[in-house]
Every structure is written in C-alpha cells, then in structure tokens.
FIKEDREN-348098 format. One line per 3 residues: number of its first residue (from 1); for each residue x, y, z of C-alpha. Coordinates in Angstrom, 2 decimals, decimal comma. Layout:
REM FIKEDREN-348098
NUM) X:Y:Z  ...
***
This chain:
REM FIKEDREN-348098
1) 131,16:21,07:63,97  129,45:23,26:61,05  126,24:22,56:62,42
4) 126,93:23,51:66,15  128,69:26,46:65,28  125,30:27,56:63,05
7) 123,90:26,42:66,42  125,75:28,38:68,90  124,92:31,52:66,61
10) 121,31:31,93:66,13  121,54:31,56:69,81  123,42:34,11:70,51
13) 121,10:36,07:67,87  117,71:37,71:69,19  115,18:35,95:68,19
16) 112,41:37,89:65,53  110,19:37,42:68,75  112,75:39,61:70,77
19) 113,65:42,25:67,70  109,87:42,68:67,85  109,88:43,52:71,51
22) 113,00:45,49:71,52  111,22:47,60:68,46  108,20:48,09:70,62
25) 110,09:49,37:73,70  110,00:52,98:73,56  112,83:55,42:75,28
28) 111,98:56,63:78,56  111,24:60,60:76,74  108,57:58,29:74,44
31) 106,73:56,62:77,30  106,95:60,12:79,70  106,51:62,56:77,41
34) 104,20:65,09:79,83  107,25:64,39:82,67  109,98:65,31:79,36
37) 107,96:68,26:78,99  107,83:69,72:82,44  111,62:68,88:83,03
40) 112,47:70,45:79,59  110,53:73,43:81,02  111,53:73,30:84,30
43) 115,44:73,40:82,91  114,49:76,26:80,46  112,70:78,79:83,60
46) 115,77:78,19:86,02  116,06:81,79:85,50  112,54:82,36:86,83
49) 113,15:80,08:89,66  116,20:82,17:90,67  114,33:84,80:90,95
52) 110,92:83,89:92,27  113,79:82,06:95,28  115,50:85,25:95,79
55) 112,74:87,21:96,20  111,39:84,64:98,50  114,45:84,65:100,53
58) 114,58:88,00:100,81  111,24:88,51:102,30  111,65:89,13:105,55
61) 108,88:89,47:107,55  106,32:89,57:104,76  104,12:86,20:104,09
64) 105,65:83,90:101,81  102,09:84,24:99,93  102,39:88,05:99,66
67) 106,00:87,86:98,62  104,80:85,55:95,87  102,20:87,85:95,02
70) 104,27:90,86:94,40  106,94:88,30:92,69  104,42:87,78:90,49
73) 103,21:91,75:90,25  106,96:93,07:89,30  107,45:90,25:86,40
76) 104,88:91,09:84,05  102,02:89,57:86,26  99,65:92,51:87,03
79) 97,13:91,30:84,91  96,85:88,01:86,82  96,91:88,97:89,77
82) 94,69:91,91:89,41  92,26:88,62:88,05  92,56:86,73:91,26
85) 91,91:90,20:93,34  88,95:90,86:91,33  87,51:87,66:91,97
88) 88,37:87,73:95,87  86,60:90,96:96,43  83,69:90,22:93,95
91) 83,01:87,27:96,42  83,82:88,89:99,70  82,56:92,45:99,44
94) 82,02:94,02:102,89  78,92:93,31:104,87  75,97:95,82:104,60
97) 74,16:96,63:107,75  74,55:94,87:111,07  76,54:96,03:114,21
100) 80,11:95,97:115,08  81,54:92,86:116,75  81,55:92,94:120,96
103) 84,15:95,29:122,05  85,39:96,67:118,32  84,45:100,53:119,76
106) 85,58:100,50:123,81  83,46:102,54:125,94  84,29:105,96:126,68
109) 87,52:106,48:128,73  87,41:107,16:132,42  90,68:109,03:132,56
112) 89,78:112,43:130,85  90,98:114,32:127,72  94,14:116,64:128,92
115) 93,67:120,36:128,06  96,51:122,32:127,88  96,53:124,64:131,54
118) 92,69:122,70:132,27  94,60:120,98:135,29  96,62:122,19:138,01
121) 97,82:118,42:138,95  100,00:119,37:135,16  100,58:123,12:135,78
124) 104,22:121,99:135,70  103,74:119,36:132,58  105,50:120,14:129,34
127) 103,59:122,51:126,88  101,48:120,01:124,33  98,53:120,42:122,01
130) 95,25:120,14:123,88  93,07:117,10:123,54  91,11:116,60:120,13
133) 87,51:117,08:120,81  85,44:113,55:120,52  84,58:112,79:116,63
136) 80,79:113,21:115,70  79,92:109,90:114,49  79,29:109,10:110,75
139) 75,99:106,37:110,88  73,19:107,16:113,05  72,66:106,92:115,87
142) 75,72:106,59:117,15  76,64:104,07:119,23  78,10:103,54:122,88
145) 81,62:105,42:122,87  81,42:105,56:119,40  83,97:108,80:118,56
148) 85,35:109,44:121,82  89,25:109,65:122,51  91,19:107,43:124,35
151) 94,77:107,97:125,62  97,68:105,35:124,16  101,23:105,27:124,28
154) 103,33:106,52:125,96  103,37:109,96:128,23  105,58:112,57:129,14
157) 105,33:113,82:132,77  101,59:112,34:133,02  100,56:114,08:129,65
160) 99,58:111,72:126,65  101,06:112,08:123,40  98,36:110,22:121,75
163) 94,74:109,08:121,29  93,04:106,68:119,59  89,15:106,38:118,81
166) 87,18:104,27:116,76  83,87:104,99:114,37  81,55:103,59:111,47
169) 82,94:104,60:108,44  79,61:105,32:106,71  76,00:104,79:106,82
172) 75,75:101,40:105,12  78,65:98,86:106,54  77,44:99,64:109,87
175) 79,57:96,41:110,89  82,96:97,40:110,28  84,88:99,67:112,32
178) 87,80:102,48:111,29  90,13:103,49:113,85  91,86:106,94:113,90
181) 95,50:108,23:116,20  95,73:112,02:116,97  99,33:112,42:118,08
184) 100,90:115,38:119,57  103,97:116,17:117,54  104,96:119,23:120,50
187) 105,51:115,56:122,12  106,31:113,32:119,64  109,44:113,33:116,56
190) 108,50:111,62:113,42  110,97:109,09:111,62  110,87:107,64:107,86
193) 112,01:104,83:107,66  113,48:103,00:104,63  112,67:99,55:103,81
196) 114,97:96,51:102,41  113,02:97,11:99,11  111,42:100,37:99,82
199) 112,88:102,98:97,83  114,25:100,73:95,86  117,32:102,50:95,38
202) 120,93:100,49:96,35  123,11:102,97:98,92  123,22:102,32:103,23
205) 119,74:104,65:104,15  119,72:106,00:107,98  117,36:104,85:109,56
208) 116,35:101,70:108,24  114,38:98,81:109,14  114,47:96,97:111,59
211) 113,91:99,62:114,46  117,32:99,32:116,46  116,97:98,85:120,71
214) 118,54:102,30:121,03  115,54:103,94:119,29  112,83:101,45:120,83
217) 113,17:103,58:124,31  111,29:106,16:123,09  108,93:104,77:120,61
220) 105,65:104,82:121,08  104,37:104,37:117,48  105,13:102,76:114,01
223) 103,10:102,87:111,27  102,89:101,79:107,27  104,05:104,38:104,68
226) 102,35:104,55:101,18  102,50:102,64:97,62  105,65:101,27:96,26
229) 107,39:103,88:94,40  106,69:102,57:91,26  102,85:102,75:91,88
232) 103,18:106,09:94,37  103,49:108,90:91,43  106,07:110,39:93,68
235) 109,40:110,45:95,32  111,17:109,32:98,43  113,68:111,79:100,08
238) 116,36:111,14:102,83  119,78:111,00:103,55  120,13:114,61:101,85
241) 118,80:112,95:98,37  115,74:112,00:97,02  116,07:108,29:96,04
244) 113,11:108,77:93,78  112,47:112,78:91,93  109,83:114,64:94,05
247) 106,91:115,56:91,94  105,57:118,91:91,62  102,05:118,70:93,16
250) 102,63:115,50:94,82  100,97:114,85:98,14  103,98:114,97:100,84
253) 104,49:113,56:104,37  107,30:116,19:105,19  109,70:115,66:108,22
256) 111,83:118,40:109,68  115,10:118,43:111,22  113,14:119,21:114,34
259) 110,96:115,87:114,35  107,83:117,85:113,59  106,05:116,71:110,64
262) 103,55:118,05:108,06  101,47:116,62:104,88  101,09:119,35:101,65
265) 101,56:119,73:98,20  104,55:119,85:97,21  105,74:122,89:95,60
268) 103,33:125,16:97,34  102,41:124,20:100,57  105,32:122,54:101,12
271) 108,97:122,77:99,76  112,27:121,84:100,05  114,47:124,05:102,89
274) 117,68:123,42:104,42  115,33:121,94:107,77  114,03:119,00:105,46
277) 115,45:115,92:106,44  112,69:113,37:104,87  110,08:113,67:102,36
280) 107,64:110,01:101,11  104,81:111,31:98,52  102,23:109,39:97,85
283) 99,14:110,45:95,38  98,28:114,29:95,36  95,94:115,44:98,17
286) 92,98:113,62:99,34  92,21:116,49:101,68  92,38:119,97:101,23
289) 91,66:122,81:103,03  89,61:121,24:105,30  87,45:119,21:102,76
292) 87,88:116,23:100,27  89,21:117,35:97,27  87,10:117,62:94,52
295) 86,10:115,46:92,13  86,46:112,27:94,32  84,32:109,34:92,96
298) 83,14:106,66:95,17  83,46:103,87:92,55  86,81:104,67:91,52
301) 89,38:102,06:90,52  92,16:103,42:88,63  93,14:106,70:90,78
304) 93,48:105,65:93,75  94,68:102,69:93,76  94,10:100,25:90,58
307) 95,91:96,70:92,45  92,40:96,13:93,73  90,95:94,34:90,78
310) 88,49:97,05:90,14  87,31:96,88:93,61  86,47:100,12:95,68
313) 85,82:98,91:99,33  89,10:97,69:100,86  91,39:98,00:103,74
316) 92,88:101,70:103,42  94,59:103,71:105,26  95,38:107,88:105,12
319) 97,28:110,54:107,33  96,60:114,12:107,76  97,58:117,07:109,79
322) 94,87:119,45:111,90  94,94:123,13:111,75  97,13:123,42:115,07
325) 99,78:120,83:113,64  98,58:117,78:115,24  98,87:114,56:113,09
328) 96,32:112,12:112,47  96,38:108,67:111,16  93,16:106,73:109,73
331) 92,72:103,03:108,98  90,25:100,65:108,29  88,55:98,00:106,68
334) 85,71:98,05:103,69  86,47:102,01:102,56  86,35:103,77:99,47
337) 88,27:106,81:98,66  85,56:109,11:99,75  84,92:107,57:103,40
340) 88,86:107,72:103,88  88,72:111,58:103,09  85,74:112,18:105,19
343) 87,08:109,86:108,43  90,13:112,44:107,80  88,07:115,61:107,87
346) 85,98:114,15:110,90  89,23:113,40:112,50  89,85:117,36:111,83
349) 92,56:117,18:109,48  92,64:120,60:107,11  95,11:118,29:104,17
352) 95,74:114,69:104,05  96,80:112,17:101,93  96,28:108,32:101,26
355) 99,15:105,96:102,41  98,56:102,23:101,58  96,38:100,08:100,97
358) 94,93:96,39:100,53  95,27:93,94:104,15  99,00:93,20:104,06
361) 99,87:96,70:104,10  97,64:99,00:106,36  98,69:98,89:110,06
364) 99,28:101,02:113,08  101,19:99,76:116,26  101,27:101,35:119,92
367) 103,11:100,71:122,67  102,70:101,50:126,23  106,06:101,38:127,65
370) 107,39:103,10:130,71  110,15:106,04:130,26  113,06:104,38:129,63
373) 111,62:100,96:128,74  112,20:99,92:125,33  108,82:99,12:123,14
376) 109,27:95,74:122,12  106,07:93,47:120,41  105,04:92,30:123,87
379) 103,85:95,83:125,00  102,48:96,82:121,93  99,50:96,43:120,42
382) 97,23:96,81:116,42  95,14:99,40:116,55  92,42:97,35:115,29
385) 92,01:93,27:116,27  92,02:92,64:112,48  95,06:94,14:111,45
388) 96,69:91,29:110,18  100,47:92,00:110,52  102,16:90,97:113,77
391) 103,55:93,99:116,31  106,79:92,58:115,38  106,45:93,81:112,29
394) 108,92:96,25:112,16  111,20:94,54:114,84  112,79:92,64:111,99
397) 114,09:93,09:108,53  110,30:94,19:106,35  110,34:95,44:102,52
400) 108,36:98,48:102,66  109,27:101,79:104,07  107,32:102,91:107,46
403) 107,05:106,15:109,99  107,60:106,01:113,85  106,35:108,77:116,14
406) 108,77:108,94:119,47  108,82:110,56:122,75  110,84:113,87:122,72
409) 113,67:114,67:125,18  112,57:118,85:124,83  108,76:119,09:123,68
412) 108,28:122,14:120,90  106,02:124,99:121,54  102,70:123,60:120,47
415) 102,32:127,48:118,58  104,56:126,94:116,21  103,54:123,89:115,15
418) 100,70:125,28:112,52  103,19:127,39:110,92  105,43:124,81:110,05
421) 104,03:124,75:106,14  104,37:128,64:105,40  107,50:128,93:107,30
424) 108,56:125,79:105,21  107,03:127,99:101,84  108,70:131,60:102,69
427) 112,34:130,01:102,88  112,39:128,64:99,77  114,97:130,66:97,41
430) 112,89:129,95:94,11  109,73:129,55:92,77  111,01:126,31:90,66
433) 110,99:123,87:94,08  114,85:124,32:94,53  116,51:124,84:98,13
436) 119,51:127,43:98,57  121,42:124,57:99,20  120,88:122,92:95,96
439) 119,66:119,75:97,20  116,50:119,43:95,44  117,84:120,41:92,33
442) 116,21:117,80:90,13  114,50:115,90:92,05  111,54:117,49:91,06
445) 109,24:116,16:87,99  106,20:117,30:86,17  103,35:115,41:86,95
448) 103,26:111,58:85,75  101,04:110,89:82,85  99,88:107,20:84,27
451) 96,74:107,47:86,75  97,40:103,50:87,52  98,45:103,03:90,54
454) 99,12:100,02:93,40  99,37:99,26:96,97
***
C-alpha cells in the first residue's frame, strides 16, 4: 500500500521533464513584447485618440486627410507637417513653359460687356457699375481670349452682376492659368460667413455655415475667406463683436450694413462706424494705392504664408476693390506673392489683400440660377476645373469662414460706391479706432510681433 501510494504521487507530480517546459514557457507580454508595447501605448494616447476622433468627426465637409492634417498642425505638429509640405512641393514645383490645357482660357464672349447708358435695350435696367475693361495679358503674346470678360451669375433685369476672365500669371509657367471675378456690388450684398471652427470663438454667429435655402435664392457667389485666426495676424468681427481683436494696420475685408463691401487698412482707410456689420482681416495690404506694396519678395516663405514648407509657388488666392468700388477676386495655381499682387493690379484693384491659401482652401463658386431659383451645387460651377473642393462646399456644415455675394432687391447708386472708405474714415469719433457706439472698444491691438503665418 506504501509503495502505490509513493506511486500514485510522483504521478500526480510534474515530471523534471515538464518543470523544464513549464520554466521555458514564457507569459504572453514575454513572447509579444512589440504587441505589449503598442497596446501599453495605445492605452496611454487614448487621450490623443479622443481627440484626433473628434476632430475627425467634426469635419464636415473637409477631407478626412486635411482634417488629419490640421489635427496634426494644432497639436504641436507644425514642424512635421511643414516637412511633408516641403517635400511635396520640392517634388512637384509648377511646370515652366508650355501652354495651357484645351479650353482652360474660353474664347472671347459673344454677348458684349454692359456699359452703364451704352444700350437702349437697358435704358430702363437698374443703375450698375459699367463693365471692367478686358485685362492686358501678363506673358507674351497673349493668347486667344486670353483677358477678356465674360458674364456669370446671375442678372438683374438683363444686367450682369459679374464677370469672370482668365490669364497667365507670369512669363515663365506659361501652363497654368489664374482666374479673376469683377462683381458689381451696386448689384450684389456681401455676407461673412462664420465657420464651425472659423473664428474659433463658442457663441450662436448669424450667418453661419451651411448657406440656408432662404438665402440660396439670391446667391450668385461664395467664396473662401483667409488664414485661420491663429495664423491671420488679425481679427474677425460680427454679430456687433469682434470674436478675435482687430489689429491696427491689419488688411480688412469690411462689410456694411448696406451689403456694400470694401478692403483697407484698418485704422485709416477703414474704421469701425455704427454701419459696420462684419470685418475678417487677413495680413496687412498686398495692394496699395494702385500698386504692390513695397518690399514684396518673390521667394518669400515666412510673410506670407509660412504652412508651405518654404515653398513660394502655390495655389493662392487675393481680393481687392477698384477705384469705382467694384470688387475683385483672384485665384490660382503655381503663384508667388508678387504675381498675386500684380493679377490684382491688372484686375484694376487700387488695395487688396491675400485670403487663403494652399489647394484645400482657395475656391470660388458661381451659380447661374434664374430670379427666384435657389443656387444649389447642380447650377453652380469652380471657377477653375482644378479647384478641388466640390460646389457643395458650402451647402453643408465646413470649418472655415467664407463670403457670398447676392442679388439685391434695391441696387445702390454705383457713385457712392468709391466713397465708401472715407465716408467710413470721417465718421469715426476718435483717432484711437473706437466707434461712438463703443463697439470696437478693444478690439483693437498693436501689431503682432510673429511674421509666421498659415493657410
């Protein structure tokens, strides 16, 4: 009985063989340890991954890529992705030479350029700004319809409110193509528009995005604003308060109670008055009394826009106002600083300022809509084929801010248009920026130290 019992017991024991085994099997952290690693890491970032999912959720409209992009920008990642940027362009810099692609400049238009009182079919029209005269091309020789105006949009009693035309902008990319918009703002009411992330500032802004069926019966136009404010060295005014401090200086897309519209310096030729009902700075002036400011440099990278890893020749675009009040809106592939400022002063703008920049952000949208007949993506159209951004871009929910132009029920006299900065100037109540009314009391700011900017 001794003996079985001894028996029964070093059976029931492991065998040396098995306590060797069982010593040589390692834990399931010992034989993973690169999948412990990422799961102990994975665990540990759960705050990142909240937020890089928010952000990603809240996107909207914008490209899951670009959202991660500018997840990546606001959380300590400019460096990075300044990096990637700078390789992209260093390997895809814009063609020299060569010829636009088939139908990137349309031929002349066979309806003609309204003058104001140059037709008796419109002797009874509303009072508007008279056509732009064609643009004299930049490269030589120009070609085929190269400069010339075309109308878009919509009209009011037969009489355009807009034109588009499209140019080289410079001698050496002779391949790419910049288009400009003259709109008639005796026609035409201007609307800022803030974005779900543009300013940036928590509070129920009127309007915002997306652009409601009410106001899509008279819209005619939407385009992109400028920087994100962090990157704009300016502010963002609306709503009777500027979300972000104006800045002294400051280039300035100014919007009157009236609908007309103006761009300035802030302070001087422009200021805050009891008519202001939206003001989105961006820069200081890129144009200025009828020239490019100076001092420009062609190679800059930090100025005007330092997001572009170091690169000068990308998608920009700029808006600018014409000694008679008209606006006008440039945009285009493969430019610098200077060819943006001298497509503006070609386009005859006497001040103008850069909006955004870089391919995600730079778009204008038309639509040719019947009175009444609400714009919607289907009757709109990019003002260039490579805009990348759908029509329906500002349809739905989108991040940044934007402008619309729209048809007016009562068209202003076209004279008073010009007039609108020193009127805007004279009925200021101190030299230090402040209104009578007080609203602008600090919301203006000396002028940011930082020269880095972003699209």
């Amino acid at each position: 009985m001794q003996h079985s019992s001894t028996l029964d017991s070093q059976q029931s024991s492991p065998s040396r063989v098995e306590l060797r085994r069982l010593a040589r099997r390692r834990s399931w952290l010992r034989r993973h340890p690169k999948s412990a690693i990422a799961l102990l890491v994975f665990v540990a970032l759960t705050p990142v991954w909240w937020s890089l999912g928010s952000t990603l959720a809240s996107a909207n409209t914008l490209p899951l890529p670009v959202a991660f992009v500018e997840w990546v920008r606001d959380n300590g990642g400019g460096g990075v992705v300044r990096w990637a940027e700078n390789v992209w362009y260093t390997h895809n810099p814009p063609p020299r030479g060569g010829r636009p692609a088939k139908g990137a400049i349309p031929a002349a238009s066979s309806t003609p350029a309204v003058s104001r009182g140059s037709h008796s079919a419109l002797a009874s029209a509303p009072a508007h700004l008279a056509a732009p005269s064609p643009i004299v091309p930049i490269a030589s020789p120009p070609l085929p319809g190269e400069g010339q105006w075309h109308p878009v949009g919509r009209t009011v009693d037969g009489v355009p409110t807009m034109y588009d035309a499209f140019l080289r902008p410079d001698a050496i990319h002779t391949s790419l193509v910049a288009g400009v918009v003259w709109m008639d703002p005796a026609l035409l009411r201007t609307t800022l528009y803030a974005g779900a992330q543009t300013p940036g500032v928590p509070g129920t802004w009127s309007p915002k995005a997306p652009i409601s069926p009410s106001a899509a019966t008279t819209l005619t136009a939407a385009f992109n604003a400028g920087f994100r404010m962090s990157a704009s060295e300016g502010g963002f005014y609306l709503d009777g308060h500027a979300a972000v401090p104006l800045r002294q200086g400051g280039a300035s897309l100014v919007i009157y109670a009236n609908g007309a519209a103006t761009v300035g310096a802030w302070g001087s030729q422009v200021t805050m008055t009891p008519n202001v009902v939206a003001v989105r700075q961006n820069l200081s002036l890129l144009v200025n009394n009828g020239a490019p400011v100076p001092g420009l440099n062609a190679n800059d990278t930090t100025v005007w826009g330092a997001t572009l890893g170091n690169q000068v020749y990308v998608w920009r675009s700029g808006i600018g106002v014409t000694a008679n009040g008209a606006l006008v809106y440039v945009g285009g592939p493969g430019l610098n600083i200077t060819s943006l400022a001298n497509l503006l002063v070609r386009a005859g703008a006497v001040r103008g300022m850069e909006l955004d920049i870089n391919t995600d952000w730079v778009n204008f949208f038309t639509f040719q809509a019947g009175p009444g007949v609400a714009a919607t993506p289907a009757n709109g159209s990019a003002l260039l084929s490579d805009m990348v951004r759908p029509v329906s871009r500002y349809f739905g929910l989108t991040n940044r801010d934007f402008f619309t132009m729209s048809v007016r029920h009562t068209p202003l006299a076209p004279e008073t248009l010009g007039l609108v900065p020193a009127a805007a100037s004279t009925a200021s109540t101190a030299s230090n920026g402040r209104s009578g009314t007080g609203k602008a009391a600090g919301s203006v700011r000396s002028s940011p130290g930082s020269n880095s900017h972003g699209g």
